[in-house]
N, C-alpha and C positions, 0 to 999 in steps of 0.2 A: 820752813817749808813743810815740815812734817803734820806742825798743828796746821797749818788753812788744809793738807790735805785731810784730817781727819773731819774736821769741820767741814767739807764740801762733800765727806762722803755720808755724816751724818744726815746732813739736808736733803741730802740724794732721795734721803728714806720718807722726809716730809710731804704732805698735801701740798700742792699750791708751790709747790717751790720754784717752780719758773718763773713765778707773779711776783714773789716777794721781795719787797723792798730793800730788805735786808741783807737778801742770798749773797752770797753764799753762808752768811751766818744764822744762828738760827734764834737772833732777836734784834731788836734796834729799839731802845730807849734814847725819849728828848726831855731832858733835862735843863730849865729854863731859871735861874736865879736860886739854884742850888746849893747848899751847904750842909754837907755833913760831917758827922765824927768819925774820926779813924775807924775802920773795920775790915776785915777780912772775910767776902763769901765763901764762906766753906763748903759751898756744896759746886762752887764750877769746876770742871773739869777740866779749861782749858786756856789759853789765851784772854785777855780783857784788852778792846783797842778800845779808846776813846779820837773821837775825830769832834774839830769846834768846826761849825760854820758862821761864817760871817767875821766881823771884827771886834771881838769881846774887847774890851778896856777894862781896868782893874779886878781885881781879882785872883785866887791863882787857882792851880791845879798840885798836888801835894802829895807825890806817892812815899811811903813811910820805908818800904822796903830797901828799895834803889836807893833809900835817901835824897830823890830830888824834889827840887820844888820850881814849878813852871809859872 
């Protein structure tokens, strides 16, 4: 709860924020036949959600940290 509130008051500060697709966050990348190598953003500051839409088939999702693999 803490992070989406800080994340909602960030946005608060943005242009356009009632408009955005996003909001209350303050980006949305799509990601289509995707594969990368392990890494770490060092520079976010907060939360990462990833949401799929539709019905992906094979493939996974692979976070290193948590140790799991979706």
């Amino acid at each position: 709860p803490d992070t989406f509130h800080e994340i909602c008051a960030t946005v608060d500060l943005l242009p356009l924020q009632d408009t955005s697709p996003a909001s209350p966050f303050t980006s949305i990348v799509f990601n289509i036949n995707v594969s990368t190598l392990a890494h770490r953003d060092k520079n976010d500051k907060s939360a990462c959600i990833c949401i799929t839409v539709g019905n992906p088939q094979g493939g996974e999702l692979r976070l290193y940290e948590p140790k799991l693999l979706l």
